[in-house]
C-alpha positions as CSV (number, residue, x, y, z in Angstrom):
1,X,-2.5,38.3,-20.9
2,X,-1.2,36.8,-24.3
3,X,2.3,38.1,-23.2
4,X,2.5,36.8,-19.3
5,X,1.4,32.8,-20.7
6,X,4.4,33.1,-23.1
7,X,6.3,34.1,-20.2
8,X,5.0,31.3,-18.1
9,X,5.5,28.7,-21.3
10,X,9.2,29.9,-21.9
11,X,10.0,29.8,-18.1
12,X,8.3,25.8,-18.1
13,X,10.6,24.8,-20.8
14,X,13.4,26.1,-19.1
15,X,13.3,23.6,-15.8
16,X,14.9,20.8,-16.1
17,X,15.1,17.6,-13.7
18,X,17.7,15.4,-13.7
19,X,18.7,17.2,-16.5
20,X,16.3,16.7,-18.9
21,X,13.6,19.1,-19.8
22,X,10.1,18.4,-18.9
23,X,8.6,16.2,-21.9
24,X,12.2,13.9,-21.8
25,X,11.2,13.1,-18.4
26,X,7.6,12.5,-18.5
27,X,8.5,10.5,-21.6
28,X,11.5,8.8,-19.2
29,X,9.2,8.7,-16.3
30,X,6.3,7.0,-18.6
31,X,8.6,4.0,-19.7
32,X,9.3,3.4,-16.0
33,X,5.4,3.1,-14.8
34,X,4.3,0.9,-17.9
35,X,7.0,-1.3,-17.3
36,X,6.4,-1.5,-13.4
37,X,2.8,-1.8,-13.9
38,X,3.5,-4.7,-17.2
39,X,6.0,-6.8,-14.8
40,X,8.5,-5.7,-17.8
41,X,10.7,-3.5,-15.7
42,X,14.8,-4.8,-15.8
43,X,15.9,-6.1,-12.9
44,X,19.2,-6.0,-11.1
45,X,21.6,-2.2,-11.1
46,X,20.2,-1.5,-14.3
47,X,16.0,-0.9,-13.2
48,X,16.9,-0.1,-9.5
49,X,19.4,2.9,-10.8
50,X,17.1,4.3,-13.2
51,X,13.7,3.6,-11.0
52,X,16.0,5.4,-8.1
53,X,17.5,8.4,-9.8
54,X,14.6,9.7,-12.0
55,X,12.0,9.2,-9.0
56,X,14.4,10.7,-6.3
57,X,15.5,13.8,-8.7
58,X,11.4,14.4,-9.0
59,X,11.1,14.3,-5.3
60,X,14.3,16.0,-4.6
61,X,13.2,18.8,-6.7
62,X,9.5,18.6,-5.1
63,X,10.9,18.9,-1.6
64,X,13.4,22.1,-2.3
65,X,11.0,24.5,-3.8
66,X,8.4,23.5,-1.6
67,X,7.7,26.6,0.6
68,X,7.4,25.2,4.4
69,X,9.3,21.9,3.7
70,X,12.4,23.5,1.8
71,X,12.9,26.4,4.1
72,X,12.1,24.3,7.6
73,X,11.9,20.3,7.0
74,X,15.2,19.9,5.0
75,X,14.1,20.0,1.7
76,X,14.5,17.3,-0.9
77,X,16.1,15.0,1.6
78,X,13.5,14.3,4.1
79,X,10.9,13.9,1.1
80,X,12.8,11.8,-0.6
81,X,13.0,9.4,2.7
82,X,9.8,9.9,4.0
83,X,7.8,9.3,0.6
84,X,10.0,5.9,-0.1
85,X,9.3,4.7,3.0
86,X,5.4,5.7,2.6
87,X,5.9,3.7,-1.1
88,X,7.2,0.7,0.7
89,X,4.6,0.9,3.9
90,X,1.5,1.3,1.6
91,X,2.7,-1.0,-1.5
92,X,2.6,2.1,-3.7
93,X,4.8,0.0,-6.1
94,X,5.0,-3.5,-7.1
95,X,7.3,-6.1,-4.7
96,X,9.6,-6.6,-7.1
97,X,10.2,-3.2,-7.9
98,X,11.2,-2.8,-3.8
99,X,12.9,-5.5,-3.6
100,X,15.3,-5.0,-6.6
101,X,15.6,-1.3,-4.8
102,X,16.7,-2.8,-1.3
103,X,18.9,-5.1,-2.8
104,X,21.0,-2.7,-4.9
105,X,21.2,-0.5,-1.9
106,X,21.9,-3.5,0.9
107,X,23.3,-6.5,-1.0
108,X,24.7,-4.5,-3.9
109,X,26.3,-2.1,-1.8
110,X,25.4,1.4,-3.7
111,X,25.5,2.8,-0.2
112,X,29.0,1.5,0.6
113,X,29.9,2.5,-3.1
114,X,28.5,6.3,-2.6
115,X,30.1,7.0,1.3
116,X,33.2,5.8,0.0
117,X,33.1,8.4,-2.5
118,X,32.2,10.5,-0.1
119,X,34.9,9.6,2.5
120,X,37.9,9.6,0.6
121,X,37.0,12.4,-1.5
122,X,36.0,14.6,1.3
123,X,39.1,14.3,3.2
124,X,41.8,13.7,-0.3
125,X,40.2,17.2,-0.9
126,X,40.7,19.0,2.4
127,X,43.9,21.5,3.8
128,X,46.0,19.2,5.5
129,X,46.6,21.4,8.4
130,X,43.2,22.1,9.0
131,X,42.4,17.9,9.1
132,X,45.0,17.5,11.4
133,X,43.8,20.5,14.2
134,X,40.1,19.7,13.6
135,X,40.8,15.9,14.4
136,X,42.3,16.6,17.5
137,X,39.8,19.2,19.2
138,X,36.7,16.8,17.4
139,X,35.8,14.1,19.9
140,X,35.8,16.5,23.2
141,X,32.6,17.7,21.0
142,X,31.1,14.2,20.9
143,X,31.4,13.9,24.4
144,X,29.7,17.1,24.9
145,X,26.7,15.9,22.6
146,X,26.6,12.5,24.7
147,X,26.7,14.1,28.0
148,X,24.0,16.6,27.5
149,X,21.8,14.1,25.4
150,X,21.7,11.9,28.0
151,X,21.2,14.5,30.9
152,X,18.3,15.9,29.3
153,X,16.4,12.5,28.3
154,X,16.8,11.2,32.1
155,X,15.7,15.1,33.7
156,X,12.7,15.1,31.3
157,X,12.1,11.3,31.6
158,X,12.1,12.1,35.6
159,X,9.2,14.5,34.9
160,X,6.7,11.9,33.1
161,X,7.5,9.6,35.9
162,X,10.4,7.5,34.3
163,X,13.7,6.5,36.0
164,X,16.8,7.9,35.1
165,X,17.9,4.4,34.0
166,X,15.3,3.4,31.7
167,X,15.4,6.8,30.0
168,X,19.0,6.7,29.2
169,X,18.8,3.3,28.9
170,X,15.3,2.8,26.3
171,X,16.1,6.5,24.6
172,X,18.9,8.2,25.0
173,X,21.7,5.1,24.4
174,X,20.3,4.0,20.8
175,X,19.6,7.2,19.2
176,X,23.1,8.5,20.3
177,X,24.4,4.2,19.4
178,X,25.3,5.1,15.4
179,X,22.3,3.6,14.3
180,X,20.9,-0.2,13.7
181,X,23.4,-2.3,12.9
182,X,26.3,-0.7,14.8
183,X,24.3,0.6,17.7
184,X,20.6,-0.7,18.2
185,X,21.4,-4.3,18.1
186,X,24.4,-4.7,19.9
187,X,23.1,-2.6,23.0
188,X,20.2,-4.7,22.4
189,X,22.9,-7.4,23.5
190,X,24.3,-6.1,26.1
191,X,21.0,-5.8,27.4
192,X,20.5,-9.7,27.1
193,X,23.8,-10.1,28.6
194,X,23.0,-8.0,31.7
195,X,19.2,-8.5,32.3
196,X,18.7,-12.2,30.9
197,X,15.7,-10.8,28.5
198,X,15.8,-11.6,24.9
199,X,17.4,-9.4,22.8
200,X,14.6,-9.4,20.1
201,X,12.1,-8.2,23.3
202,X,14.6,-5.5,24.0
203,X,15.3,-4.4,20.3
204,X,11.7,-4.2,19.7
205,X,11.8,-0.9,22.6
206,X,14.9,0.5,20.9
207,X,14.2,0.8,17.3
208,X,11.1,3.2,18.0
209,X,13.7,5.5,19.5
210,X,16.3,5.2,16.6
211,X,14.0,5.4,13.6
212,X,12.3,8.8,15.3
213,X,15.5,10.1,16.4
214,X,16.6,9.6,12.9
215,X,13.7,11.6,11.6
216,X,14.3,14.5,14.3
217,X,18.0,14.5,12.9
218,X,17.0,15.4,9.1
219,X,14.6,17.7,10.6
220,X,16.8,19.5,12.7
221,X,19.4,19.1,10.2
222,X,17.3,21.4,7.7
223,X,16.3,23.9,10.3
224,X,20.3,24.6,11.6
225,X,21.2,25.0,7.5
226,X,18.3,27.8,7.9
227,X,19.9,29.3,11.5
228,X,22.9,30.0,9.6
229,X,21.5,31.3,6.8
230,X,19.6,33.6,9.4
231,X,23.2,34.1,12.2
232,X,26.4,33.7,9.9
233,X,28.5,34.6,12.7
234,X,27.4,31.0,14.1
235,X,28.5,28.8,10.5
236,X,31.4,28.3,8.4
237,X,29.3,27.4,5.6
238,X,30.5,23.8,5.7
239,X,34.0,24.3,7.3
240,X,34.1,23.0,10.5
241,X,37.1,25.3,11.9
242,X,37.1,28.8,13.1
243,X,40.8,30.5,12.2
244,X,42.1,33.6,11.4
245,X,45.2,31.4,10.0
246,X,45.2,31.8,6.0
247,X,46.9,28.2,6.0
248,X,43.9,26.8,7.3
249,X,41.5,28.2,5.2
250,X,39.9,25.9,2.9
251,X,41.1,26.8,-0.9
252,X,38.6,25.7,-4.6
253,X,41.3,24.4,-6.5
254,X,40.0,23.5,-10.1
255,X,41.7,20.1,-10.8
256,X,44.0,20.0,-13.8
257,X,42.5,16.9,-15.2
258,X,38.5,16.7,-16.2
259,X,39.2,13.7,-18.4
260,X,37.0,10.5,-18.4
261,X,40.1,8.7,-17.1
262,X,40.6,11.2,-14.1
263,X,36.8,10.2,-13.0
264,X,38.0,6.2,-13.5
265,X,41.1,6.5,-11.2
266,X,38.9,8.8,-8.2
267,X,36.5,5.1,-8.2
268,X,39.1,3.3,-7.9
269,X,40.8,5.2,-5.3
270,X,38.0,5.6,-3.3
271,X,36.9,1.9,-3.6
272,X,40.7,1.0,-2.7
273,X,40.2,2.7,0.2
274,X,37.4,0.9,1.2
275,X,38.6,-2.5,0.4
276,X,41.6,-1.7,3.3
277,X,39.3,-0.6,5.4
278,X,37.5,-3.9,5.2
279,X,41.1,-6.1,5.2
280,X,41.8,-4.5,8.1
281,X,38.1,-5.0,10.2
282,X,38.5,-8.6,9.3
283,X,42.1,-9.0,11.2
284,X,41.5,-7.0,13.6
285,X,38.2,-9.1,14.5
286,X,40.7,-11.9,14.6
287,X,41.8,-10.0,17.8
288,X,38.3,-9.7,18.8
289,X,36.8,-6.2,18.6
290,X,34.6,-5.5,15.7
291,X,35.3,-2.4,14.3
292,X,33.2,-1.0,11.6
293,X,35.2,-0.8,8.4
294,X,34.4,2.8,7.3
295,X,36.5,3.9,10.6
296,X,39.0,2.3,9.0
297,X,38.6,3.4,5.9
298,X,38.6,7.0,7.6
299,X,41.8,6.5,9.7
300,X,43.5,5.1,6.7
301,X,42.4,7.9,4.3
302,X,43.4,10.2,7.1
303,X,46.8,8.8,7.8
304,X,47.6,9.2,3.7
305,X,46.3,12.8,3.5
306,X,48.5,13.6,6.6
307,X,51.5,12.4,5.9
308,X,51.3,13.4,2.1
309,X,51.3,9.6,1.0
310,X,49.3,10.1,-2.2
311,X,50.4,11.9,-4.9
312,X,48.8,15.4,-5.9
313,X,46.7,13.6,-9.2
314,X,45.4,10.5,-7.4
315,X,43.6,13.5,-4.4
316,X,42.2,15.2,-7.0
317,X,40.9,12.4,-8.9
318,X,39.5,11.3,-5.9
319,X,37.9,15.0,-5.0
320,X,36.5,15.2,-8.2
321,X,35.0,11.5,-8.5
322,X,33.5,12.3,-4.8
323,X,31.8,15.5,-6.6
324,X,30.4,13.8,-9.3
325,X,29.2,11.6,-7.0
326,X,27.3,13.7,-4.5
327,X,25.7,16.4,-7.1
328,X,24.2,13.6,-9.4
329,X,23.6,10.1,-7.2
330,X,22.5,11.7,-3.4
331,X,18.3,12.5,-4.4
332,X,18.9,8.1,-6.1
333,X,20.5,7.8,-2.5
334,X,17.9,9.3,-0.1
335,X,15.1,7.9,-2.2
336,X,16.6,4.1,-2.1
337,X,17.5,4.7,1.8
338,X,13.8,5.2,2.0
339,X,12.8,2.0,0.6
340,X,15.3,-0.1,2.1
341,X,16.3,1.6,5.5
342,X,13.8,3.7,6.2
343,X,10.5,1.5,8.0
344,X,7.5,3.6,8.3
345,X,5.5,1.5,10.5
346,X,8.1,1.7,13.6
347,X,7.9,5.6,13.2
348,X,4.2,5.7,13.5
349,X,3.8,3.1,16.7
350,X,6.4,5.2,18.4
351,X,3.8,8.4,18.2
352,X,2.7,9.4,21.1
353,X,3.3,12.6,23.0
354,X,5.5,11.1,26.1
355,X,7.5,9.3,23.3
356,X,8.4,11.9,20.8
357,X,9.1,14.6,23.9
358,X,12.0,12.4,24.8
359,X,13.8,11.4,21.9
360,X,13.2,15.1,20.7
361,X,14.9,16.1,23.7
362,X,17.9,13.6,23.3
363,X,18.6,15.3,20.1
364,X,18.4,18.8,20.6
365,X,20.2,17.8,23.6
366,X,23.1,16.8,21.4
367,X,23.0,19.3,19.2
368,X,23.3,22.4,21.9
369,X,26.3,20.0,24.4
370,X,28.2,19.5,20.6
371,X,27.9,23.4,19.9
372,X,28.8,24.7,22.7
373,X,31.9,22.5,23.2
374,X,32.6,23.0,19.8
375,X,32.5,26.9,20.1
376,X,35.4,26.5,23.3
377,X,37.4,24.4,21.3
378,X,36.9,27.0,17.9
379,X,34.3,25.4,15.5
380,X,31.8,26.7,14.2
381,X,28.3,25.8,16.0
382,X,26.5,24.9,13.5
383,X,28.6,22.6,12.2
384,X,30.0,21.1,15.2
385,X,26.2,20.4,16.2
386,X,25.9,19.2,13.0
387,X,28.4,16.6,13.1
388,X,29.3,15.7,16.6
389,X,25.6,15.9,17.4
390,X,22.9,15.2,14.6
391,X,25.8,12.5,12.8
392,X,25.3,11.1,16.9
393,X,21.9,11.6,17.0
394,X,21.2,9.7,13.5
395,X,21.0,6.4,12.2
396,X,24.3,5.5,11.2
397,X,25.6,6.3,7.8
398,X,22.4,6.5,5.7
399,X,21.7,9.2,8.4
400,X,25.0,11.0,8.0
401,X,23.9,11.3,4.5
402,X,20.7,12.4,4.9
403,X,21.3,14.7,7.8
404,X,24.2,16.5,5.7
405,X,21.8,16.6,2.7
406,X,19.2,18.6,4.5
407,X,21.7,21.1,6.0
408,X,23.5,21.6,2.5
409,X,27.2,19.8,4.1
410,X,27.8,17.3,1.9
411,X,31.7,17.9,2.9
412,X,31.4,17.1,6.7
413,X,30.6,13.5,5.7
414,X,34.8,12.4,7.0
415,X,33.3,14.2,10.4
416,X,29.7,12.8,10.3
417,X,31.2,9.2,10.0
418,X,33.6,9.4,12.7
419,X,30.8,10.2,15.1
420,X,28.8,7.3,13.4
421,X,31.2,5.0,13.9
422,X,33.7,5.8,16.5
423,X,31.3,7.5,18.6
424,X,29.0,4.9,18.7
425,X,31.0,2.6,20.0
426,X,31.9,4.5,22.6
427,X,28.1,4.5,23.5
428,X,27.9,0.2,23.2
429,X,31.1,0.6,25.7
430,X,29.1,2.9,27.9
431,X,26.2,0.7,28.2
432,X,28.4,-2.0,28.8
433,X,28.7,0.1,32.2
434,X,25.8,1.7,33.1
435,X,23.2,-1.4,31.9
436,X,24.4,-3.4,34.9
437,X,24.7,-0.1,37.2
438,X,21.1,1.1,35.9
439,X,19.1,-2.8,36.2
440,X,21.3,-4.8,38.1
């Protein structure tokens, strides 16, 4: 008996979270709570970073060694977003405290700051051949998730007694729309455009849609990381590409350089990258189409990577910023996306049995249209679903990021924003038809 509490005592001192051992972060954790509960908390990056990364590392670490949630719910990811959206919808936590949170991740732009990282790291980091073949076969995929997403949503819809229109049109179009901002609320005004309703009437029907479908994504995004765990014939284990061709494999190349410097040159890479992307929404919005600047950003880092425009050093710096990134800021991420994004009162109206059968359906609808087109053209499944279809099915790119943290493919995020972005705008264009066809 003596022996096995030892044991137990020596294994306890051994776990760590965030890095510290146990009594460093209750101590830590301690100085947070008095000062939230004195009104002595700092305001600003400073209490928002350490309120978000020491909570979200406890609940990251929570949510992967829980049994049924690790192995079936995503893990740390969807605690992270459900339980800061609980903290927000029940006042858990002071006002101030949330509102410093929302405004480091909104007006602060730690979300731009982290998917740039992501982005141009991500793709800096990839074969070049294998960016080049995978672009080309990737959007036949996204048309495969749209197709059967909305099929499904408008047979099963039929079944409860729903048109075909108002199926496609309530559920399937703004969970496959890339989200609020870039999906939800301009539909919402093509809608006002066509039907002469206002747009805040017809916005109030959509979010329900997007903020479940969002939830189903995570989900779903957890339980295909566990199908390939289960069928590895049907996963690359975060390469998209099926090839037998050795110059298309992905190689782990160690970078050179480790230094502090290296890590200050991959931020400013990455957040150069961004900045064009942002120069070049704001012309081209001169012309009049408003383009989101991450797909920018993505063509742009694209473009460099394939034509070999930046040198060797500056890729890897980049690559190894976008690592550092994703292994210590993600559980800070999915906790303040939560908070800020995440609103847990839309989720809970939308519950009722018609409801949730539908938008379930939408996504598992594109999920299986992505896969199998991405099989024909020679991804993996999994990770075509994954991408083309969850990264669809999501809400925009604080979905990407939380779908690709529950199925373990941080790397896909290049992928995951391009059917964000790009593919939702193809949806707003395909409302722009069938809205008038559908109501008119």
């Amino acid at each position: 008996m003596f022996v096995s509490r030892k044991s137990k005592d020596f294994s306890l001192r051994k776990v760590r979270i965030a890095g510290f051992e146990i009594k460093w972060f209750i101590i830590i954790s301690l100085i947070i709570i008095t000062g939230c509960v004195l009104g002595a908390f700092p305001t600003g990056m400073v209490g928002a970073f350490l309120f978000l990364m020491v909570f979200g590392e406890l609940l990251n670490q929570t949510g992967n060694i829980t049994p049924f949630v690790k192995t079936f719910l995503g893990g740390g990811a969807i605690v992270c977003i459900f339980v800061g959206a609980a903290i927000v919808y029940w006042h858990l936590v002071p006002t101030d405290i949330v509102e410093n949170c929302s405004t480091f991740m909104k007006g602060a732009g730690f979300l731009d700051f982290y998917i740039a990282a992501l982005i141009t790291g991500s793709i800096l980091g990839m074969n070049r051949k294998l960016l080049i073949r995978a672009a080309i076969r990737y959007l036949p995929c996204i048309v495969g998730a749209v197709v059967v997403a909305l099929a499904g949503v408008a047979a099963v819809g039929y079944l409860f007694g729903m048109s075909a229109g108002e199926s496609i049109a309530y559920i399937g179009m703004p969970i496959m729309g890339g989200g609020m901002g870039a999906g939800a609320v301009p539909i919402a005004k093509v809608f006002e455009s066509a039907l002469s309703i206002p747009s805040e009437t017809i916005l109030s029907r959509l979010v329900p849609a997007v903020a479940l479908g969002n939830a189903f994504a995570i989900v779903c995004g957890g339980l295909l990381n566990r199908l390939g765990e289960a069928c590895p014939s049907l996963t690359g284990n975060g390469s998209l590409m099926r090839s037998d061709d050795p110059s298309l494999k992905e190689e782990k190349k160690e970078p050179k350089d480790r230094s502090v410097e290296s890590y200050a040159k991959g931020v400013i890479v990455s957040t150069s990258f961004y900045a064009f992307g942002c120069l070049v929404a704001f012309l081209i919005k001169k012309l009049g189409l408003d383009i989101h600047p991450y797909a920018w950003m993505i063509i742009g880092v694209a473009l460099a990577k394939s034509f070999n425009l930046i040198p060797e050093e500056y890729e890897e710096n980049a690559s190894l910023w976008y690592s550092f990134v994703s292994k210590n800021w993600t559980a800070a991420l999915m906790l303040g996306i939560g908070m800020a994004y995440t609103d847990m009162g839309q989720i809970i109206d939308a519950f009722n049995l018609q409801y949730i059968v539908l938008v379930l359906v939408t996504v598992l609808g594109a999920v299986l249209g992505s896969a199998l087109i991405g099989r024909v053209v020679g991804f993996y499944p999994i990770e075509a679903a994954i991408t083309a279809g969850l990264c669809m099915a999501n809400m925009g790119g604080t979905g990407d990021v939380a779908v690709l943290m529950a199925s373990k493919r941080m790397k896909l995020m290049p992928f995951a924003q391009i059917s964000s972005r790009l593919g939702g705008a193809v949806i707003i264009l395909l409302a722009s038809f069938l809205v008038p066809v559908f109501f008119g």
